[in-house]
N, C-alpha and C positions, 0 to 999 in steps of 0.2 A: 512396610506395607507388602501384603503377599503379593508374589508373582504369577501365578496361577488363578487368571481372572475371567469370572465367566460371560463379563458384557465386555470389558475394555479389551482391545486388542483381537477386536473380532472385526472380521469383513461385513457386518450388517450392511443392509440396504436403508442408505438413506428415507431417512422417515416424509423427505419431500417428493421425493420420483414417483408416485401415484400421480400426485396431482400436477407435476410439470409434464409427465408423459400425456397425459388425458388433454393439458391444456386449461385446465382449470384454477390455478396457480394465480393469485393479484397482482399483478402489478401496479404503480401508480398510477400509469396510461390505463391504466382500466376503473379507476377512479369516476364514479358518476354520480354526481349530487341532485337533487330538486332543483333548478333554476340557476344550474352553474353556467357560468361565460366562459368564454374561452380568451387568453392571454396571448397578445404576439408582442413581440422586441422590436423596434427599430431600431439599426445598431450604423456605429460611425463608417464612414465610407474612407476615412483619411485615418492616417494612422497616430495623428499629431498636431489637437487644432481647440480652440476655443468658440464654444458656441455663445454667437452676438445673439442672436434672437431666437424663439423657437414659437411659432403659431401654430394650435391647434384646433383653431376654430373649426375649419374645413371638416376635421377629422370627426369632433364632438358632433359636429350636426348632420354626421350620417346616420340613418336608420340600422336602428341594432344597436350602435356604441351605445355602451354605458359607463364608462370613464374614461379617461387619459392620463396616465402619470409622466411627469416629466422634473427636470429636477427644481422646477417653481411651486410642486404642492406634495413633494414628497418626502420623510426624512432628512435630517439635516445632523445625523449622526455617522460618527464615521466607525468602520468595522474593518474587519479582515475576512474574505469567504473560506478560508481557511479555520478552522478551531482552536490557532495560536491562543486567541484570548485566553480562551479555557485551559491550556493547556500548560503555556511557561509562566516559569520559578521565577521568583522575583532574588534576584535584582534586576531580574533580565528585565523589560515591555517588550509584550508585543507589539505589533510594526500594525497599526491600521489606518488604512491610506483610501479607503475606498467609500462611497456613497453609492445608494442606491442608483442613480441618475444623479453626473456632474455638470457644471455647467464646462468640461474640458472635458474631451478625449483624447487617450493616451495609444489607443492601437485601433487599428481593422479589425470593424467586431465590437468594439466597446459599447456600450447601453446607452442611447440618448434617449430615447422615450419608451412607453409600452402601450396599447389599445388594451381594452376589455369588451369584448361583444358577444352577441348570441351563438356566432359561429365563429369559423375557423376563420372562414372567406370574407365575411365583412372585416373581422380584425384587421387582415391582411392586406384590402381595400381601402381603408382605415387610416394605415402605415403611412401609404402610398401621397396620402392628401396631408401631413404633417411637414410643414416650411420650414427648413432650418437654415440660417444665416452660419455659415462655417467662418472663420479667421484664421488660417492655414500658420502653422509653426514649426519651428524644424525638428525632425527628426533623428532619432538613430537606432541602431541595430544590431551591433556589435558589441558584447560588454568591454571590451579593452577601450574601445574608442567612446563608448557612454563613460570614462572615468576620466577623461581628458580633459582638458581646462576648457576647449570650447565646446565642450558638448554639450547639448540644451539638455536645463534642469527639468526632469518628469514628475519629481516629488525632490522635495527638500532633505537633505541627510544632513544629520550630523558628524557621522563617521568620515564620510569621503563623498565626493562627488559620484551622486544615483549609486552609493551603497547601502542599503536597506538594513537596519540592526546595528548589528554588531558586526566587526570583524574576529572571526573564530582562528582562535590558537590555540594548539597542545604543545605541551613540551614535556619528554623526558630524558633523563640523564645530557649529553652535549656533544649536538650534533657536529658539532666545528669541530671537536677535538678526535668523534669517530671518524670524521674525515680522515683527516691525518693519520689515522691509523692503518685504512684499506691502503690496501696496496691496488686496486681497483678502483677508479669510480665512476659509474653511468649517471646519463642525466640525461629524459625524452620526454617531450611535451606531445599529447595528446587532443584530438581533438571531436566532441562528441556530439552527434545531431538532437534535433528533436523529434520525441518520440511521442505519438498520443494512445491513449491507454485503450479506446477503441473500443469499449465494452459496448455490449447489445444494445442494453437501455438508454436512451439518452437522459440530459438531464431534465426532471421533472416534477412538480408539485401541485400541492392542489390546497388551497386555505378556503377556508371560513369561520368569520366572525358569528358568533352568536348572539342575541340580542342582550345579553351580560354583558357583551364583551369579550368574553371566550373565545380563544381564536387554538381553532383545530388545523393542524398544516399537515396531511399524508404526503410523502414526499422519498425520492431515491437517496438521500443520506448515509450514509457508513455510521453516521454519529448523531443518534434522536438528542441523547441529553445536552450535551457541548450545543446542537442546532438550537436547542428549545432556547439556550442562554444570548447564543447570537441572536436572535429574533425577538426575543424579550426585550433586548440592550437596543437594538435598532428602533424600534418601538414605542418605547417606554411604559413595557409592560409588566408586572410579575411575574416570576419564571412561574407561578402558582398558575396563571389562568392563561397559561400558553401550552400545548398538549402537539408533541410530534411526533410521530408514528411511520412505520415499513408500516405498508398493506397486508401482508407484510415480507414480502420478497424483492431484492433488487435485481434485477439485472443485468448482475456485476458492477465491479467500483473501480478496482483496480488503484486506489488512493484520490480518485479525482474530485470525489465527494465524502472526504474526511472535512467535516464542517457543513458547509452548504453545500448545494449542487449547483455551481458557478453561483447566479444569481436569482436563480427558479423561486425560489420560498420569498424571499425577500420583494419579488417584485408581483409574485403572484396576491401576497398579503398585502401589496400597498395596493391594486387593483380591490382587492375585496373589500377594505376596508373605505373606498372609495365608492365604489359600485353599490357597495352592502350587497353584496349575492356572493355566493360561491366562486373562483377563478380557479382554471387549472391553465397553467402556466407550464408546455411539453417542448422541449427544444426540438426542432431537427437536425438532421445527420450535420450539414455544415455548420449550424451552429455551435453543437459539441463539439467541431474541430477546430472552431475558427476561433470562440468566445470562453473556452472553458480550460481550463490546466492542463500541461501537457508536462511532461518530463523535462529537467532540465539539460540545456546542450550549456557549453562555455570547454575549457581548456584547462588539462591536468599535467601538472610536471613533476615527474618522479625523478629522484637523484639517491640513488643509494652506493653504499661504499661497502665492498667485499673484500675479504681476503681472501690469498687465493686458494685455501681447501674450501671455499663458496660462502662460510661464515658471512654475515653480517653486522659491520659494526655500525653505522651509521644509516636514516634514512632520513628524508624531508619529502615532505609532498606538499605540492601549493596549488588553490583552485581557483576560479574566477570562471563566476557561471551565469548566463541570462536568464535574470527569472522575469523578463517581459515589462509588462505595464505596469503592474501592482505587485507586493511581495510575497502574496501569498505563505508560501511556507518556505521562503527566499529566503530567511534569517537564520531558522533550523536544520535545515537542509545541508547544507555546506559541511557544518558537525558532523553529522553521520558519516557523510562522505569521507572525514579526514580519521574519526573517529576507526571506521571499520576497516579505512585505507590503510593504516598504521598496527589493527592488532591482530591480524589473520597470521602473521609471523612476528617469532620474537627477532628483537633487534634493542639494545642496549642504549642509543644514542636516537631519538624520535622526535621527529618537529613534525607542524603541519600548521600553514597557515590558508585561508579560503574566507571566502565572501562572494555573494548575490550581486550580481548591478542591473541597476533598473533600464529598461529601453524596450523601443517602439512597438512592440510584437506582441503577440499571444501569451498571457503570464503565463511563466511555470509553478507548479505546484508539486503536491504528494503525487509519484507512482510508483508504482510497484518493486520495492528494491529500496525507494527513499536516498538514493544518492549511490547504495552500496555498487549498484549494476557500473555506475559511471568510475568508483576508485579501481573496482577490480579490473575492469578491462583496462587502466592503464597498470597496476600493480603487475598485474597475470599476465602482459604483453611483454614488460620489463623483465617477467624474472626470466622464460624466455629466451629475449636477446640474450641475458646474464650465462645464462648454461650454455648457449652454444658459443659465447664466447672463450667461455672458461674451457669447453670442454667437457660439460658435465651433462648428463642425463636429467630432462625439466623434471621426473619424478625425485630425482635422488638432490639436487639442490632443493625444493621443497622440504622432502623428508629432513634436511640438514638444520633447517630455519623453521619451521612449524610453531607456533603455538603451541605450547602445553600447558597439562592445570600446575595452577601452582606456581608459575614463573611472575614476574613482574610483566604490566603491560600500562596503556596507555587509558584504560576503562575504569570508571570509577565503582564495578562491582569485580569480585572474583573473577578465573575461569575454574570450573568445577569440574569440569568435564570434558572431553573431544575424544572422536573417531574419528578426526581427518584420516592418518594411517590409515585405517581401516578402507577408510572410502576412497583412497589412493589406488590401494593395491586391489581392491575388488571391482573396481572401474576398469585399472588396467588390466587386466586379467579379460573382461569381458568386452575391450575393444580390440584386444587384440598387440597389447601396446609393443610390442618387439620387434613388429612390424614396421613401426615407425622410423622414417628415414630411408626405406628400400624405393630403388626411383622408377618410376613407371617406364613400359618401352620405351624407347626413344623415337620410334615412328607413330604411336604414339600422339593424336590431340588434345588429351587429355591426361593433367597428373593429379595422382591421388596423394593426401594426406591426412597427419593423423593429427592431433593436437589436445591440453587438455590445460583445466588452470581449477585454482583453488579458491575458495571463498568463505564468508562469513558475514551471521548478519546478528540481528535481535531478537529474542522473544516479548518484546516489548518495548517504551518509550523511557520507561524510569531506570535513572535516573534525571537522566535528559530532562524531561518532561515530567509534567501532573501524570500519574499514568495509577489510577485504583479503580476497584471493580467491588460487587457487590449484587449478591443472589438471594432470592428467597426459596427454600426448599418447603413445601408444606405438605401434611401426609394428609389424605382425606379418607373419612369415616369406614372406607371401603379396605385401606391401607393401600391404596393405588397413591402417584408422589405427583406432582403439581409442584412445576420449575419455572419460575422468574427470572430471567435476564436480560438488564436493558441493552444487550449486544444484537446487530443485523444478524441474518446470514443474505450473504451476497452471491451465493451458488454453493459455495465452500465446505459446506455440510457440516455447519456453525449446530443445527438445531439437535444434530443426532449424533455427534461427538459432546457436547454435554448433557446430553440425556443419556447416555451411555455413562459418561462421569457418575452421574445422579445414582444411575440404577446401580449400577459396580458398587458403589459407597453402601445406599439403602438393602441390598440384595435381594432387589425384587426384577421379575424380567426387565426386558427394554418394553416389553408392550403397554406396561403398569406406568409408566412418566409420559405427563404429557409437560408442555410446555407452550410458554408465552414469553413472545422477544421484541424489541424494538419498540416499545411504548414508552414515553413519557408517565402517561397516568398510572400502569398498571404494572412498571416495573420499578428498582431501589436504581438511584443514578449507578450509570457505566461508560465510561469514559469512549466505548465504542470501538470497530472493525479497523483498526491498524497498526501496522508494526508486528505483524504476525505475531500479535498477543492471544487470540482471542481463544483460543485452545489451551497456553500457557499460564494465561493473566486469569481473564473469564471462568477458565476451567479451575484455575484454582480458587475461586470464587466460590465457583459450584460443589467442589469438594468438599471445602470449608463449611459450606449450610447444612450439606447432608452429612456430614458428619454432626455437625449440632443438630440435625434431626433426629440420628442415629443415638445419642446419647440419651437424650429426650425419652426415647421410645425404651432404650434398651434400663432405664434408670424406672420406668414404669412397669413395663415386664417381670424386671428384679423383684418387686411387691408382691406381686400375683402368682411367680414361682417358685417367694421362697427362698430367694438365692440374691449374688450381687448382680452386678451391670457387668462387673470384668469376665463373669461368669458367661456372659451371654453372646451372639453374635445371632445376624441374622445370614438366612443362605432360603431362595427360592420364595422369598413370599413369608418363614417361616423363624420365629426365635426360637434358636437352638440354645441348650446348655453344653458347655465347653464338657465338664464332669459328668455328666447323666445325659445321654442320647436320648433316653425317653422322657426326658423333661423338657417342651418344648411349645410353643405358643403359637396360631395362626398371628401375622402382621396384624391384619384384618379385624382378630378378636381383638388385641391390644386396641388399636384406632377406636372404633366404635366404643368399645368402655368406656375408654379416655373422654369421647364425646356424653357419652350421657352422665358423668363425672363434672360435665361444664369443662372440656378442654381438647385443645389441638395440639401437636407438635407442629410447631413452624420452627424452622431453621434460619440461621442469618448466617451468611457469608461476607466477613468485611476484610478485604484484605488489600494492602499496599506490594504489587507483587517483586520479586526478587527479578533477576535475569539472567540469563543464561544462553549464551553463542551457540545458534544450528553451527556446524560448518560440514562442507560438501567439496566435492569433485568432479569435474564436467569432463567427459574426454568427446572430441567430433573427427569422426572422419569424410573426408570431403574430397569430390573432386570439382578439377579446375577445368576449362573448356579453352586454352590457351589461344583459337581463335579467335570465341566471341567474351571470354571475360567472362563468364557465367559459371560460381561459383553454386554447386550443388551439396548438402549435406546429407550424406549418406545414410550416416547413424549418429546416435546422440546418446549417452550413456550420463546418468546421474547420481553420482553415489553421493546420500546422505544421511548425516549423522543427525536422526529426528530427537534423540532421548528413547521415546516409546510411540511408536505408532498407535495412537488410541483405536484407528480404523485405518488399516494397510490400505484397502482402496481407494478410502478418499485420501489419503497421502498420497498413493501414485497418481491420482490423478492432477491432485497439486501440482505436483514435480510435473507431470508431462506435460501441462497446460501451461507450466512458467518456464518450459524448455520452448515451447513453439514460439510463447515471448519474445524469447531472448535469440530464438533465430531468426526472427522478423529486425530485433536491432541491430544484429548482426552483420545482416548481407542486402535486407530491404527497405523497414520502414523508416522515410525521414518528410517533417514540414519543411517545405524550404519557403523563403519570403521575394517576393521582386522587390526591385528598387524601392518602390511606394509603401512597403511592407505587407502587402495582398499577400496571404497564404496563398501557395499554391497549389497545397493539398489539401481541398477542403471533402474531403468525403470517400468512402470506400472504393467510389470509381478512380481517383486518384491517387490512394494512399496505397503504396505496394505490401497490404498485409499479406503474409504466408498464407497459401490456400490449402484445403484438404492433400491437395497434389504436390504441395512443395514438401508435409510433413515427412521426415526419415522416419526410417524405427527408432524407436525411441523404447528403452531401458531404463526403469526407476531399481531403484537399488536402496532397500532400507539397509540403513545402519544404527542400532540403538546404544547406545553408548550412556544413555538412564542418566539423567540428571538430577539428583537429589533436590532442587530448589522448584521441579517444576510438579506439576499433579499427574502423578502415576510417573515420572522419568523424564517427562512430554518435554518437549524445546518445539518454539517457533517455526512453521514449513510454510506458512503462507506465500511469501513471496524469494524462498531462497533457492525456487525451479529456477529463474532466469539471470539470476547475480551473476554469474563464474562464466553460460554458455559465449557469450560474445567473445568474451577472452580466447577461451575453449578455438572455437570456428577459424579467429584469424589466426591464430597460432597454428593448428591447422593446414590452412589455406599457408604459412611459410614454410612450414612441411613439405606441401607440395611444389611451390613456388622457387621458394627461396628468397623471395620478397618481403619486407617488413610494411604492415600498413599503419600507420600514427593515426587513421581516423575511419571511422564507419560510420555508416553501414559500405560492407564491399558490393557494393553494385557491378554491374557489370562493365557501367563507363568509367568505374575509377580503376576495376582490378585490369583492364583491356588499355588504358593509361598506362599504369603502370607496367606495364609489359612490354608495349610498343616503347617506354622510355628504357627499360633493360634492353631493349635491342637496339 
């Protein structure tokens, strides 16, 4: 495919910034039906208890209520709010553990009832008059000790006590025997918090039943198709007469509504379906922190065996992670994590064992990274300690062990491609890295350092996972193109990175594609917004059609001028011939003929996509405030290997937006639980996210390195801004220090610990 492209690889202005600058942009909160009610929760106060009785007398016979769901009239199917159904291979099952409303709750937060009323305020009023008999049960909180023999059961497993799935294993070549060989060997267990995704919007939906039966759900989703099938299945409806839709904009996802959005569609549908009127069902701030999926925390141990020119001959990594109440994406999760932990560098001899445990807290799910952010910061911490044991430069033992295409690895597709190199050495280069290890005055309150670590993720879910996509391209009478795909855009600039695909293919401007996304009714099934496919997967969807648009048009032109299809290309709106410059057709004339002929060119895009590893480089430099423990980042540099930047801006924005991420997991953001399991970060006033003022500069750094498997070069950038930075910070931070941290985020009472304990 030529390299010289007149839409792709151009800075266009996203085709949404009109209407998000003006304020005019949908959202689901902006949702307003004829005669809709509004939805509240009542949610458990214990984090571990069976409910004896529940009266709702009080509550139905307030003025305004028009329903009450609770778990005596609602569904009696059990699901996962995650899209596992839709999603794994069989032999695998997925894990579905959940009811709409149970007659048990498993955390602070959990669903016991819902109101439906005219207002907000009654709902809420509503709540308040619902009796519940609680029977208190014990709890836990720790995944090591939820696996114990006395640790109360929260769901039943068959694997291991509150192990949710499977237990995930890799193995290649023999770990035991690479042991034996190092003449070195490290082994450091990790320990990681929880992190919540924090996006704008919270979670939100809005259903109604039509008097068919028809049930319309608008709703925050990442995944309309996967939602439609969850909700059909809970139901007992056909996925035919269930219709779910983006308004069609979210306000960010971050993984947390890959499937449902916590419980919002599911309970706002049992309300409507109850009420018969419209429900819009809108979380607030604490509820999306208290009730809904947050990133998994648990404990990582890496052991690797070096030789001593830094070679690697053996590694093993083992995980154990709390994915909460319910398993959400507890099953598949762990995989990635072992999966991306093991193939960022080659190494000969590779184990990896991990697994989810169930307990009392806030379930963990999809965010952003998908397990990667949590292997590399113990990977990238380890290699690290390794070089300055050794004596070696963190760049140059890196350089030593790397990934390359072509080597054998632990992944069940190729690698085809890598710029790590690249984005090593042009990181280093632009932080300054030589500098590194020079110690600040000694009078002196503050020491600076440098730091940097390496990563790798997916452009997608397959093989892992169900993971295919599918576009319609259609040319209309005018020769302008009209784009189908059932993918969100979550801010991401989803809609005008494949309209650009579209136009590049068609060779018509970007102004001539329009497009339509996120619908059930009005797009071909798509698997949906994750695993930073949606550019790699999607896009190659969208190429696929318009190239069968493309042939369509150019095999009809051929007729009209005389000549073949191989003869032909379009450029600007117009079919040119390859041989004769002045033989040449408006789009436009072709389309309309074709139409009074009795015919369209519609294009299909069907494809099951290949995959292909982003991989990047993070370097931070930071200082230390050796009085108060306060850990400041100065700068943050990101070099990555995209394949092809279809749109440099919205890729650095990517990268810059998944750098402030990863500086929040870094040094500030964590939930922590009391005794009772009460969050006690329930909301932005509590939650120490990074503020405009904590941002450093910040440096994106394309590196294309062109992947042959992906559409135009393209690889994965969704979420591989914030993978490597946490690494990147503390490494950093021992830079400065000279202190090793096993756990973050570095706060200022753990870095101000640790300090006072070296003295």
């Amino acid at each position: 495919m030529k390299k010289d492209y007149a839409v792709v690889g151009k800075s266009v202005r996203k085709l949404d910034a009109m209407e998000k600058a003006l304020g005019t942009a949908t959202y689901t909160t902006d949702i307003r039906l004829p005669g809709m009610l509004y939805g509240k929760v009542l949610r458990s106060p214990h984090p571990h208890a069976k409910i004896v009785k529940i009266d709702t007398h009080k509550a139905e016979a307030l003025p305004g209520v028009m329903a009450v769901a609770t778990h005596l009239n609602t569904s009696k199917v059990k699901f996962n709010t995650s899209a596992t159904s839709t999603f794994t291979i069989p032999p695998l099952q997925p894990v579905e553990d959940q009811y709409i409303f149970d007659s048990v709750v498993r955390y602070v937060g959990d669903e016991v009832a819902a109101v439906a009323a005219v207002s907000k305020s009654v709902a809420e009023a509503a709540l308040k008059l619902i009796e519940v008999e609680y029977q208190l049960l014990p709890a836990v909180y720790d995944p090591i000790e939820g696996m114990q023999k006395g640790a109360p059961e929260i769901h039943h497993c068959e694997v291991g006590k509150n192990i949710p799935g499977e237990k995930i294993h890799i193995e290649m070549g023999d770990v035991e025997k690479g042991f034996a060989e190092a003449d070195y060997v490290f082994e450091h267990t990790f320990k990681l918090p929880v992190q919540k995704q924090a996006q704008l919007e919270t979670q939100a939906a809005v259903a109604q039943v039509a008097v068919d039966g028809k049930v319309t759900v608008w709703s925050t989703t990442q995944t309309p198709h996967p939602t439609r099938r969850i909700l059909a299945t809970i139901f007992s409806l056909p996925y035919s007469k269930v219709r779910v839709l983006n308004p069609p904009y979210i306000g960010g996802g971050f993984g947390v509504r890959i499937g449902l959005s916590a419980k919002a569609e599911p309970i706002a549908l049992a309300l409507a379906m109850l009420a018969k009127k419209p429900v819009k069902v809108v979380y607030d701030r604490k509820e999306d922190f208290t009730s809904s999926d947050t990133r998994h925390s648990g404990y990582i141990t890496v052991k690797t065996g070096v030789k001593k020119d830094g070679i690697f001959t053996s590694r093993k990594i083992s995980a154990t992670l709390n994915t909460g109440a319910y398993c959400s994406w507890g099953a598949e999760l762990p995989g990635v994590l072992g999966a991306m932990g093991l193939s960022l560098y080659y190494c000969p001899n590779q184990m990896y064992d991990g697994h989810s445990v169930y307990t009392n807290i806030t379930p963990a799910g999809a965010m952003r990274g998908f397990g990667s952010p949590q292997a590399i910061y113990a990977v990238e911490s380890q290699m690290d300690i390794i070089a300055d044991e050794l004596g070696f430069d963190p760049i140059e033992i890196r350089r030593k062990n790397i990934m390359r295409p072509g080597k054998d690895w632990v992944l069940p597709y190729p690698c085809l491609s890598s710029g790590l190199e690249e984005c090593m050495d042009r990181g280093a280069a632009e932080i300054d890295w030589q500098r590194r290890g020079k110690p600040t005055q000694q009078h002196s309150t503050k020491r600076r350092g440098i730091g940097m670590a390496a990563g790798t993720h997916v452009s997608n879910s397959w093989p892992f996972c169900v993971d295919y996509s599918n576009a319609y391209v259609t040319v209309q009478q005018d020769g302008s193109i009209h784009l189908a795909s059932g993918v969100p855009d979550m801010g991401t600039g989803t809609i005008t990175t494949l309209s650009q695909m579209a136009a590049e293919v068609m060779g018509v401007a970007l102004d001539q594609v329009g497009i339509t996304i996120a619908d059930t009714e009005s797009t071909p099934f798509e698997i949906g917004s994750h695993a930073s496919r949606t550019c790699y997967a999607s896009g190659t969807a969208v190429v696929a059609a318009a190239e069968d648009a493309k042939k369509q048009i150019l095999e009809d032109a051929a007729k009209t001028l005389n000549t073949s299809p191989e003869d032909l290309y379009i450029a600007d709106g117009i079919v040119y011939s390859l041989s004769n410059a002045e033989l040449n057709i408006p789009l436009s004339k072709v389309a309309v003929e074709a139409h009074l002929r009795g015919k369209q060119f519609i294009g299909v895009g069907r494809i099951i996509p290949k995959n292909a590893p982003p991989y990047l480089a993070h370097f931070a430099k930071v200082e230390v405030d050796i009085e108060t423990g306060k850990v400041t980042v100065l700068k943050m540099v990101a070099a990555h290997d995209v394949g092809k930047a279809i749109n440099p801006v919205i890729v650095e924005g990517q990268l810059e937006g998944g750098l402030a991420m990863g500086l929040g997991y870094a040094i500030s953001e964590e939930i922590k639980f009391d005794g009772k399991g009460t969050p006690l970060n329930d909301g932005f006033h509590k939650y120490m996210l990074p503020t405009a003022v904590d941002i450093p500069e910040l440096k994106a750094i394309i590196v294309e390195a062109n992947d042959p498997s992906g559409p135009f070069g393209a690889k994965g950038v969704g979420e591989t801004g914030l993978i490597a930075t946490a690494a990147a910070i503390s490494n950093a931070v021992y830079d400065a220090l000279g202190i090793r941290f096993f756990e973050i985020p570095l706060t200022e009472e753990r870095v101000y610990k640790a300090l006072k304990e070296r003295k």
